[in-house]
Residue frames as qw, qx, qy, qz and C-alpha x, y, z in Angstrom:
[[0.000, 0.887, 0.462, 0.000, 0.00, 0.00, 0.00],
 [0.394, 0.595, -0.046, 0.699, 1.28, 3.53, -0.99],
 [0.530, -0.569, -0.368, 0.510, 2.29, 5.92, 2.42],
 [0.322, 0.848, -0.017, 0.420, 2.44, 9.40, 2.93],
 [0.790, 0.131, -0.138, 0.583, 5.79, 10.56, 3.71],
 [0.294, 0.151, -0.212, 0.920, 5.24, 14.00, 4.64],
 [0.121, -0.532, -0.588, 0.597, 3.13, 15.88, 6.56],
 [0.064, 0.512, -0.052, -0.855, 3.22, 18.61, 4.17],
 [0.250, 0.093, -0.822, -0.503, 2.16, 16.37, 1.29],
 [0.132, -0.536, -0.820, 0.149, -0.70, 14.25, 3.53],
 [0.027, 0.724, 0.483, -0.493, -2.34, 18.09, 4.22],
 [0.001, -0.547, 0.496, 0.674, -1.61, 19.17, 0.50],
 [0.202, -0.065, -0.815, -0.540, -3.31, 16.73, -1.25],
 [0.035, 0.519, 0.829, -0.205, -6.24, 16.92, 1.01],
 [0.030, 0.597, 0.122, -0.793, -6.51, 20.53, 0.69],
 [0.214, 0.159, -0.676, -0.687, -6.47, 20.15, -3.55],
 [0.217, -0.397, -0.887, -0.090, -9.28, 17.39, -3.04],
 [0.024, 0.583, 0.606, -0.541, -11.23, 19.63, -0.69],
 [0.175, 0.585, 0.077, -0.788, -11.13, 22.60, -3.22],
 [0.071, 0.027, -0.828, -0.555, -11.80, 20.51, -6.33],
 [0.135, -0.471, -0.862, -0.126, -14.95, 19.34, -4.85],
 [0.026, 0.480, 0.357, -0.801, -16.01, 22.76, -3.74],
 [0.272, 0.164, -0.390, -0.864, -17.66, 23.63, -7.28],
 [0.841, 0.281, 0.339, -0.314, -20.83, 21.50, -8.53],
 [0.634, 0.004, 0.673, 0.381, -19.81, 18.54, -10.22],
 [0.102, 0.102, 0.658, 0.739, -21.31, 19.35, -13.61],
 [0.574, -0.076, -0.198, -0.791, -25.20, 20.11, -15.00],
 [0.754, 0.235, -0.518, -0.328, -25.55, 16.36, -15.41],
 [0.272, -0.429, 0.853, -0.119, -23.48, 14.33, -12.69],
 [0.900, 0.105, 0.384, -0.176, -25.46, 11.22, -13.70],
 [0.545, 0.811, -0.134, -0.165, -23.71, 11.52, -16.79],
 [0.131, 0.710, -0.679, 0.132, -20.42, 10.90, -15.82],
 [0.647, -0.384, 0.603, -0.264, -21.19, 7.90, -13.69],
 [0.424, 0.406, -0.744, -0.321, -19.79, 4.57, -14.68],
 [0.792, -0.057, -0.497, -0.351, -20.68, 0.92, -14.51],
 [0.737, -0.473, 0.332, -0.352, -21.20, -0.76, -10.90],
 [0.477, 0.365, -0.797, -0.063, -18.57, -3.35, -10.53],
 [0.145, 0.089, 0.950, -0.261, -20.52, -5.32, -8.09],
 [0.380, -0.226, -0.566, -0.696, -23.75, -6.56, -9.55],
 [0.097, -0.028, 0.635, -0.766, -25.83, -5.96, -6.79],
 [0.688, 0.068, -0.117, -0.713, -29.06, -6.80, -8.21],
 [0.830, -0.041, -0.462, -0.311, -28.43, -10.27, -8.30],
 [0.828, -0.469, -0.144, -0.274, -27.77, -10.95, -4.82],
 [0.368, -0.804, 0.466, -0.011, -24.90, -11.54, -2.58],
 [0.604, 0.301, -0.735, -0.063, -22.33, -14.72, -4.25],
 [0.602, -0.322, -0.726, 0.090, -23.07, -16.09, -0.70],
 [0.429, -0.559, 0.068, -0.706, -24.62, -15.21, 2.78],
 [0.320, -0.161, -0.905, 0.229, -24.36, -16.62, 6.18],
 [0.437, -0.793, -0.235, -0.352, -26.44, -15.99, 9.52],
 [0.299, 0.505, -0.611, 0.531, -24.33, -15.03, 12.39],
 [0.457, -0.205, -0.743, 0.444, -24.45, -15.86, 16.20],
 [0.244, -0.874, -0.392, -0.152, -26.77, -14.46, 18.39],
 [0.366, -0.712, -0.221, 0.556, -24.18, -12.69, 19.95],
 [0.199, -0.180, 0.255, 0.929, -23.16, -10.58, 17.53],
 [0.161, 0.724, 0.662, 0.111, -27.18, -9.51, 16.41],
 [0.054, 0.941, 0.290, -0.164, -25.66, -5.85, 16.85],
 [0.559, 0.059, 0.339, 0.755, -22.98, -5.86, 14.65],
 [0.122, -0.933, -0.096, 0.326, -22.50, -2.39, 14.05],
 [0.402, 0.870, -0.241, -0.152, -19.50, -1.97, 11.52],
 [0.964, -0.014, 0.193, 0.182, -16.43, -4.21, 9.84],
 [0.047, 0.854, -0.486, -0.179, -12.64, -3.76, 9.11],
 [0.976, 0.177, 0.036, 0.119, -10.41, -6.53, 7.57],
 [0.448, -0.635, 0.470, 0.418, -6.48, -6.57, 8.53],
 [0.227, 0.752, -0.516, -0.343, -3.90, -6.76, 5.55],
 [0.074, -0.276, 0.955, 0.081, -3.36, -10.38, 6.21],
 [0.396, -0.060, -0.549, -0.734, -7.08, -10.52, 5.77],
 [0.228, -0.352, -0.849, 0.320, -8.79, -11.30, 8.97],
 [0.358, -0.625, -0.338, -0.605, -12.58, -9.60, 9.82],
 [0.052, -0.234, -0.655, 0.717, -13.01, -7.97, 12.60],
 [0.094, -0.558, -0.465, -0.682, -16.36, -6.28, 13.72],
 [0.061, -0.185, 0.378, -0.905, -17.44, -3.52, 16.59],
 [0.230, -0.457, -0.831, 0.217, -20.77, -4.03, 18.45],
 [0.008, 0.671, 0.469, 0.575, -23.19, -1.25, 18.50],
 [0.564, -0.779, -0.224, -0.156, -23.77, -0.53, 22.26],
 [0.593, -0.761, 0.211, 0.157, -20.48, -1.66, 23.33],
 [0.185, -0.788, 0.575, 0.115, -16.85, -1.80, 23.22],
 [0.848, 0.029, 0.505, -0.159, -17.14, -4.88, 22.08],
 [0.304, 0.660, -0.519, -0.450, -14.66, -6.19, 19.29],
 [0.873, -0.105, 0.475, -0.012, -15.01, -9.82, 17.72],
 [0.004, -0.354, 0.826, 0.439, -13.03, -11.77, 15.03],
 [0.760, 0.268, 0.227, -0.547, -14.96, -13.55, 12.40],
 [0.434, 0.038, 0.827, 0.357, -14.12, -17.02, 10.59],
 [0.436, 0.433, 0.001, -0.789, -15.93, -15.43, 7.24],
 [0.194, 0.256, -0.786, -0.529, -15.32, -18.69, 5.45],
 [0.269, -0.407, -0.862, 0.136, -18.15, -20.22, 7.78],
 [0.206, -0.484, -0.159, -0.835, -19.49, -17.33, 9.14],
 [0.816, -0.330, -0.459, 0.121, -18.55, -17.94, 12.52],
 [0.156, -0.920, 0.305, -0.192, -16.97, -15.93, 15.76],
 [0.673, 0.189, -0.569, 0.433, -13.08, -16.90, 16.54],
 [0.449, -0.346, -0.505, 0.651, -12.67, -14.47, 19.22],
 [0.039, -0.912, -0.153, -0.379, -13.49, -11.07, 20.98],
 [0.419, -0.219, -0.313, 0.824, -11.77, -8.73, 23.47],
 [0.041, -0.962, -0.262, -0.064, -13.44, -5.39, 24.96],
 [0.296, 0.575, -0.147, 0.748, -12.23, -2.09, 25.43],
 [0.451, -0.321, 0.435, -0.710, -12.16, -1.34, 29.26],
 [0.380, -0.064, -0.922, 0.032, -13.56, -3.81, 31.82],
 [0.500, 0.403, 0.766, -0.020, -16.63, -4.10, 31.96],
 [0.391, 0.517, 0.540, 0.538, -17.10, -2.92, 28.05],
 [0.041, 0.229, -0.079, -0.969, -17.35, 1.06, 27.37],
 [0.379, 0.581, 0.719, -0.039, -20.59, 1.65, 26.50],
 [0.016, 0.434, -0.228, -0.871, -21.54, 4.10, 23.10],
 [0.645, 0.669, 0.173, -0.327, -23.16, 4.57, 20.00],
 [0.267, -0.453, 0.628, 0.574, -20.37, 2.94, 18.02],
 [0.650, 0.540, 0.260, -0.467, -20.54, 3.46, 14.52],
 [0.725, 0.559, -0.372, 0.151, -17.54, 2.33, 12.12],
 [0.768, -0.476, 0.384, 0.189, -14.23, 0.26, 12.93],
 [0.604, 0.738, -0.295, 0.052, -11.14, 0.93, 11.10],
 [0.709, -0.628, 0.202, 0.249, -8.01, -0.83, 11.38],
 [0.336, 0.911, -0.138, -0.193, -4.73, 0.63, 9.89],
 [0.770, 0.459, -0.413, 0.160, -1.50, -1.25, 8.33],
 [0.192, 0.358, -0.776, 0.483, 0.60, -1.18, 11.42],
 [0.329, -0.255, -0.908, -0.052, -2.23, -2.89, 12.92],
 [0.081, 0.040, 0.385, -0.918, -3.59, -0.46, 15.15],
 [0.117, -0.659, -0.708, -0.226, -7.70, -0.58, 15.62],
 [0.003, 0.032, 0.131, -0.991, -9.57, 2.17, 15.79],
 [0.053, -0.703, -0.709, -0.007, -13.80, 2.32, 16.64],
 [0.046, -0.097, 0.014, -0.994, -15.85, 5.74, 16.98],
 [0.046, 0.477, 0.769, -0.423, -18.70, 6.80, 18.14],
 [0.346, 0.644, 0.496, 0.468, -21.84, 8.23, 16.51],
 [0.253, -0.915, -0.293, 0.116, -20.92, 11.37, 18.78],
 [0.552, 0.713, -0.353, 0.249, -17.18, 11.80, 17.58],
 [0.493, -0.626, 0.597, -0.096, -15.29, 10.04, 20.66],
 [0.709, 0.506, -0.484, -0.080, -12.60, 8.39, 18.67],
 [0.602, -0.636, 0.482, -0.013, -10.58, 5.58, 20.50],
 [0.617, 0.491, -0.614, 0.006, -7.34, 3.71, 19.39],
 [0.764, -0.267, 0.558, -0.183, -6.17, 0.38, 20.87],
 [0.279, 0.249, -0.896, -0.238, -4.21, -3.04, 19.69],
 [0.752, -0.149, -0.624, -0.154, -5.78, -6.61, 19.05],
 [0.262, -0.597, 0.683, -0.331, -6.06, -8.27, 22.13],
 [0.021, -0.017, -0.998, -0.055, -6.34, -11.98, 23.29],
 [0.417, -0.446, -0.678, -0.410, -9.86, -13.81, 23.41],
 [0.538, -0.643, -0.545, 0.023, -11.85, -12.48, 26.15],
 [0.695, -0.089, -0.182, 0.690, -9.35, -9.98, 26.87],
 [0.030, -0.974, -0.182, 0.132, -9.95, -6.15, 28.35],
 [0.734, 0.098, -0.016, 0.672, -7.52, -3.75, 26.59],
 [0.071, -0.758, -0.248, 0.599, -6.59, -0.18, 27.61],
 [0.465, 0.722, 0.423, 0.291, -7.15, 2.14, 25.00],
 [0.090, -0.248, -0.015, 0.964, -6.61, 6.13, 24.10],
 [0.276, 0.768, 0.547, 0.185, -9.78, 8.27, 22.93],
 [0.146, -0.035, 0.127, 0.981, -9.92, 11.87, 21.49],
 [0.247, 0.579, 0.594, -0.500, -12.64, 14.24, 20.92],
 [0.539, 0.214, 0.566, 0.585, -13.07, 14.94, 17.44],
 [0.039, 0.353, 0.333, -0.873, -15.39, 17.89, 17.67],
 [0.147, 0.006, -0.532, -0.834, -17.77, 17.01, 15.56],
 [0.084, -0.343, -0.786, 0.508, -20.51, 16.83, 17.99],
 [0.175, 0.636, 0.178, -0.731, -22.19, 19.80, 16.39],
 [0.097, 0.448, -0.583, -0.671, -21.31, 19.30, 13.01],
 [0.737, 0.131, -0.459, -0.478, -23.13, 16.11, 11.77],
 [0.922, -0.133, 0.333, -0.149, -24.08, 12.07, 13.32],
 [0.171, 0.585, -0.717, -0.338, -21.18, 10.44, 12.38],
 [0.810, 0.038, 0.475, -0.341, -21.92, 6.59, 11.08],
 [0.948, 0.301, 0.042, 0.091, -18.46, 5.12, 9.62],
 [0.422, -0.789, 0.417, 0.161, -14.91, 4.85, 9.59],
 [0.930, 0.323, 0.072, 0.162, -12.45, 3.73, 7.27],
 [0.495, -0.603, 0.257, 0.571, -8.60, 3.83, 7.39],
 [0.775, 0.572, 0.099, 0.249, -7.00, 4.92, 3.86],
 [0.730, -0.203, 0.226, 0.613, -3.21, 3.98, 3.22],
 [0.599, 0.501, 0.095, 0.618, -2.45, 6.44, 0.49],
 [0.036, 0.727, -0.022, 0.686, -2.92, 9.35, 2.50],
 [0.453, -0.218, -0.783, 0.367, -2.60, 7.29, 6.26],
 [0.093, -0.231, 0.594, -0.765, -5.45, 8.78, 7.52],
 [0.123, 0.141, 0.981, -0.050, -8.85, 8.06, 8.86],
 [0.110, -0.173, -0.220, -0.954, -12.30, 8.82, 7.12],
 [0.092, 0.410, 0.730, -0.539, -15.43, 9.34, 9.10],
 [0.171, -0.315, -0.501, -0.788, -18.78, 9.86, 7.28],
 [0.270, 0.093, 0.415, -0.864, -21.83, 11.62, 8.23],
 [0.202, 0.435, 0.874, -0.079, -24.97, 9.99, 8.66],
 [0.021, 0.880, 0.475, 0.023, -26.86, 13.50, 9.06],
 [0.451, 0.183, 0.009, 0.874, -25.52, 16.95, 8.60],
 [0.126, -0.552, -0.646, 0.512, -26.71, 19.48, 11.06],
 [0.054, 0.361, -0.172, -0.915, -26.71, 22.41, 8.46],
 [0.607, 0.468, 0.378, -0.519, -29.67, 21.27, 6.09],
 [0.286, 0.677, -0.384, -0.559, -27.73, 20.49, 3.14],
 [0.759, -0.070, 0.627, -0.159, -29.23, 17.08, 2.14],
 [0.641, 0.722, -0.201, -0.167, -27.95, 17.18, -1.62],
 [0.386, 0.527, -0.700, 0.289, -24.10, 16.26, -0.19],
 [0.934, -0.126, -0.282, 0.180, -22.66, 13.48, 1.80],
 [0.110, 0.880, -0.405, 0.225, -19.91, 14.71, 4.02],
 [0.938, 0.125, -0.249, 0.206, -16.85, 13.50, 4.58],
 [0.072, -0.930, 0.308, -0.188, -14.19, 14.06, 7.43],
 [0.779, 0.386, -0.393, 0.300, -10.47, 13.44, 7.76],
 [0.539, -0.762, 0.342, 0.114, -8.10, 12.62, 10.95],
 [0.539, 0.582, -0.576, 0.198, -4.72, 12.58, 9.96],
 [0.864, -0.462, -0.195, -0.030, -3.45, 9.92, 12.29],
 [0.549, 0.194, -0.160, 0.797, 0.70, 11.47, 12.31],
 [0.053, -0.458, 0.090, -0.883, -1.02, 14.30, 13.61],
 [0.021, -0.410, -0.746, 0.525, -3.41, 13.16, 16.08],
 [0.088, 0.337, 0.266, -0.899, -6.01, 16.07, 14.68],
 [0.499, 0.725, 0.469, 0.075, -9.18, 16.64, 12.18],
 [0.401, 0.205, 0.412, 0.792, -8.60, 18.15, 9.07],
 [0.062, -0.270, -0.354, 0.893, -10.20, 21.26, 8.76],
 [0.615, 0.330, 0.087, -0.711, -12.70, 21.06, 6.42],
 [0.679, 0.081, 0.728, 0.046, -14.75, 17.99, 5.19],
 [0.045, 0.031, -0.747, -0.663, -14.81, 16.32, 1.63],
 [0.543, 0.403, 0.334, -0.657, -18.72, 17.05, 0.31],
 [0.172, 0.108, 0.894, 0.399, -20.27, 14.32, -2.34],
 [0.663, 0.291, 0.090, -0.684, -23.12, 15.41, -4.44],
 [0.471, 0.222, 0.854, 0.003, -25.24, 12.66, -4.56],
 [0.304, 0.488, -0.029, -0.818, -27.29, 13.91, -7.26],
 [0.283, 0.471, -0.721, -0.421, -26.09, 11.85, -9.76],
 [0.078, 0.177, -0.938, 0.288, -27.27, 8.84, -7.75],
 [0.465, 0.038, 0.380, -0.799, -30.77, 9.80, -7.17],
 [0.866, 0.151, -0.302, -0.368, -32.21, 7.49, -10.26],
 [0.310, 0.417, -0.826, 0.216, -29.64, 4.83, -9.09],
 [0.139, -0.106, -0.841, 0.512, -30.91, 4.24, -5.18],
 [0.352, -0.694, -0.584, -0.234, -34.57, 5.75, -5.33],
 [0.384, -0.811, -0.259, 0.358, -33.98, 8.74, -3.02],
 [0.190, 0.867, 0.079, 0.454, -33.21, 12.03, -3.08],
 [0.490, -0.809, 0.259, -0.197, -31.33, 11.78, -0.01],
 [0.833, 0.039, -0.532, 0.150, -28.72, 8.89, 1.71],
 [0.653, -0.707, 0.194, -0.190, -28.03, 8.24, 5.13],
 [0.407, 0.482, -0.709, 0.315, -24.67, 6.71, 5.41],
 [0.907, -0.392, 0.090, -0.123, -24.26, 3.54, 7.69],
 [0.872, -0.150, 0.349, 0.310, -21.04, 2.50, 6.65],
 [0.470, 0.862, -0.190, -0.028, -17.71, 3.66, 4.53],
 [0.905, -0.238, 0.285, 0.210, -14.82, 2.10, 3.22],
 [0.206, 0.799, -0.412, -0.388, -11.62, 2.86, 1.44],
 [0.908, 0.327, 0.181, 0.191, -10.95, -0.03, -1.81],
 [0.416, -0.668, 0.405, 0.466, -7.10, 0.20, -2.33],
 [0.601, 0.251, 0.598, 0.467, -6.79, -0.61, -5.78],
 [0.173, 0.807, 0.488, 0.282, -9.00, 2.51, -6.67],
 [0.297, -0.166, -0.454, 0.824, -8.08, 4.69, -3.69],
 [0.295, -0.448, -0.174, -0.826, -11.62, 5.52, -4.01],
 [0.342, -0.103, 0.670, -0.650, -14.04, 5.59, -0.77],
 [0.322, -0.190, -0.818, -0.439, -17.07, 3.23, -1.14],
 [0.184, -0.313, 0.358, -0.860, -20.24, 3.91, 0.94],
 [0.100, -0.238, -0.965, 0.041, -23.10, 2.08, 2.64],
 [0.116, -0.163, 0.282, -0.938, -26.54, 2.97, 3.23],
 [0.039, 0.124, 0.978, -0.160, -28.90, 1.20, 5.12],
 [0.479, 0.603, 0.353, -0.532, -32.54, 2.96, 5.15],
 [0.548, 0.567, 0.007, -0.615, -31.84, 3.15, 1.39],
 [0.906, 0.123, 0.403, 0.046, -30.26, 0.24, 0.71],
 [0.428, 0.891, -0.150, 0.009, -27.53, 2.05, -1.64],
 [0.605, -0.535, 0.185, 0.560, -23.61, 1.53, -1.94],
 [0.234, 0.966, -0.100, -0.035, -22.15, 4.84, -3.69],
 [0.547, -0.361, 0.031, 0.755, -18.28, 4.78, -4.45],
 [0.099, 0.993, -0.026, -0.053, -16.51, 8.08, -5.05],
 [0.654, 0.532, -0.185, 0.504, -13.29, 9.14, -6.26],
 [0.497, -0.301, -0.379, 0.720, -10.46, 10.78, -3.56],
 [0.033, 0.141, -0.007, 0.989, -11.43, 14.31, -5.21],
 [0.230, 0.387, 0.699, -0.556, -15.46, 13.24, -4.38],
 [0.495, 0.243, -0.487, -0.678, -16.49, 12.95, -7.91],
 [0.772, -0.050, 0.579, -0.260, -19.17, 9.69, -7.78],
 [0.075, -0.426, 0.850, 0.300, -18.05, 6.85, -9.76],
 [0.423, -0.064, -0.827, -0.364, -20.83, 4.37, -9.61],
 [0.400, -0.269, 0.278, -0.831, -24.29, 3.75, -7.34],
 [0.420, -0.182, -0.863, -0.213, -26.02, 0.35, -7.39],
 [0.474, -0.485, 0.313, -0.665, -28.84, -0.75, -4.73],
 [0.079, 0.195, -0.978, 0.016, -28.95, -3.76, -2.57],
 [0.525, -0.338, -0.516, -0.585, -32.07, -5.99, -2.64],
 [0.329, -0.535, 0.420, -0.655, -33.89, -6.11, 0.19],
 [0.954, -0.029, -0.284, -0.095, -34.80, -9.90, 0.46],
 [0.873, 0.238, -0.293, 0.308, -31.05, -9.86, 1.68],
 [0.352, 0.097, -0.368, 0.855, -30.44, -6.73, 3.55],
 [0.276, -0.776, -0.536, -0.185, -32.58, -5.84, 6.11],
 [0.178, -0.963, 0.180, 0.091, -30.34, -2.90, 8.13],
 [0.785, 0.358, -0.115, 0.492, -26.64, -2.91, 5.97],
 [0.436, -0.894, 0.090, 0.048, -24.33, -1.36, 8.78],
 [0.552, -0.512, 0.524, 0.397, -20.78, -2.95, 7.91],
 [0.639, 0.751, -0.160, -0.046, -18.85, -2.64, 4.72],
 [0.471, -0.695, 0.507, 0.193, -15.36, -3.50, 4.05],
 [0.813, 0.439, -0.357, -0.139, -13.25, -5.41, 1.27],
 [0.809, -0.458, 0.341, 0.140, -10.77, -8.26, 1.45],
 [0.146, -0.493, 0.653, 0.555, -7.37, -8.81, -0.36],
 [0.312, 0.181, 0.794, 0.489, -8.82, -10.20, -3.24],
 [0.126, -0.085, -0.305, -0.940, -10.76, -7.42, -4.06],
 [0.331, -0.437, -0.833, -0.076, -14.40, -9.00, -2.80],
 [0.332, -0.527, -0.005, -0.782, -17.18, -6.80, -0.90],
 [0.254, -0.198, -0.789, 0.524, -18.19, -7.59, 2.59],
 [0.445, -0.426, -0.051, -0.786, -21.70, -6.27, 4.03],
 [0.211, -0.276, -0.913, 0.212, -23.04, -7.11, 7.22],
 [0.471, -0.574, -0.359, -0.565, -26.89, -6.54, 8.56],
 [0.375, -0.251, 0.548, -0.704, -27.86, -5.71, 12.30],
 [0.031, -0.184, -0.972, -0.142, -30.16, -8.68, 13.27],
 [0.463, -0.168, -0.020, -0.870, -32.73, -6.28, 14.71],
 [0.833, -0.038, 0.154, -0.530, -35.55, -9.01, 15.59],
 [0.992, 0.016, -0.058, -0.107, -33.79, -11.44, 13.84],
 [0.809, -0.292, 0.106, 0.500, -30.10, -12.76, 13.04],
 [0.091, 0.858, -0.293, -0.413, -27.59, -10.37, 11.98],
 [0.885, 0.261, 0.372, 0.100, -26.05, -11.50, 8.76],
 [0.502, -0.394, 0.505, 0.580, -22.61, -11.71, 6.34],
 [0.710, 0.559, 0.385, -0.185, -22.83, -11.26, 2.93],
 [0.340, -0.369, 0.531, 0.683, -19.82, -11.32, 0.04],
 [0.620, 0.748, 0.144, -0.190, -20.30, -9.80, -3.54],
 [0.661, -0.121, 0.381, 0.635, -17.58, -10.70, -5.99],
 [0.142, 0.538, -0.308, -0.772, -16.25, -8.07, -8.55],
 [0.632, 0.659, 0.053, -0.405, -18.22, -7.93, -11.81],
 [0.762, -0.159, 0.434, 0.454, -15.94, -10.21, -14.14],
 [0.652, 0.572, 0.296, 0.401, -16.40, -7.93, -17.04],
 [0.239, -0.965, 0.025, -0.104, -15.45, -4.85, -14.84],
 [0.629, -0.674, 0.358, 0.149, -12.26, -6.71, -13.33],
 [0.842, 0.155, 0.269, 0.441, -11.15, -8.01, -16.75]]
């Protein structure tokens, strides 16, 4: 994975990205959008049910060596998943007995480090620990308590930091998606988020709107990919926040999509809250004519 190397470069290329995406895309943004390389219409290439304990799976992250973690909703709560069975290896909390929050995305970043958030912006960092194991942590305050509901997390290598999407944006502007950046060398938020008109997207997912549940960064692309669960939608975008492609997922299969995430072979990952019932896994291979 590519690294940035300077401080002055990692807050330089955000700054270009931030003022590229300040204009309106085009008249047209549909226009531009290309073909969905997961074919999401025809249903996940396979699907498990999980364990009752994990029914509030809340958001997924996949190490380099290609193990699944996933974060619990309520608590601190971190588990490992066998995805080839769709099964739990282990867990370990944060703090003893679990921290409790509104956690809303798990990211975990190349020197292994895990990171969870909350839907209130109380970031915490922490290593793996053993099964069953309380580890001590660090948290920050991100200050975006005021600003928008945050509801995802994703590390991305090219630029080593972490992005954190808004569910809801407290200013009324329900056209854009926002996007905000901690630079983890720094310890600090960037100063102003990356904004996605959805527009383009609107015939795509049936809404005029999208709640974000979930956001990931696909390394091949170094674009972000999003989730959204009320509309069933996954949106990627480009680093400058031009949209790329929109697709929706059928509902027969996703009843609340909360976790997103890829694995080294390029493969999608979605998991569902169980609500009432189980909470569930679900893998979508790349389009073959897309990947050839």
């Amino acid at each position: 994975m590519r690294r940035v190397q300077r401080a002055g470069a990692l807050l330089g290329a955000a700054l270009i990205s931030l003022a590229a995406c300040a204009e309106p895309l085009e008249e047209d943004p549909a226009a531009a959008l290309g073909n969905a390389r997961f074919d999401l219409a025809a249903g996940p290439t396979r699907q498990w049910k999980l364990p009752g304990i994990l029914r509030e799976i809340s958001g997924l992250a996949m190490t380099i060596d290609g193990r699944l973690f996933a974060v619990e909703d309520e608590r601190a709560l971190i588990y490992e998943l066998d995805y080839s069975r769709g099964s739990l290896v282990s867990r370990f909390s944060l703090g003893g007995p679990p921290i409790k929050g509104d956690f809303e995305g798990i990211a975990i970043a190349g020197d292994g480090t895990f990171y969870v958030v909350t839907s209130v912006g109380r970031l915490f960092r922490f290593r793996e620990g053993g099964n069953n194991e309380a580890v001590r942590y660090q948290s920050y305050d991100l200050g975006t308590r005021d600003l928008c509901e945050l509801e995802g997390l994703a590390y991305v290598a090219s630029r080593n930091v972490l992005a954190l999407a808004c569910k809801r944006v407290y200013d009324g502007k329900k056209r854009f998606v926002q996007i905000y950046f901690w630079s983890i060398e720094h310890e600090d938020l960037l100063d102003e988020p990356l904004r996605v008109d959805i527009r383009g997207a609107h015939g795509l997912i049936g809404s005029k709107r999208l709640n974000v549940s979930g956001i990931e960064w696909e390394a091949d692309t170094d674009h972000l990919v999003m989730l959204a669960a009320n509309e069933r939608a996954v949106i990627e975008v480009s680093a400058s926040g031009e949209l790329v492609w929109a697709g929706q997922l059928k509902k027969r299969y996703h009843r609340q999509a909360e976790g997103i995430t890829f694995d080294p072979d390029g493969n999608l990952w979605i998991a569902d809250e169980g609500g009432r019932g189980a909470a569930r896994l679900a893998v979508y291979a790349p389009d073959a004519a897309e990947s050839d």
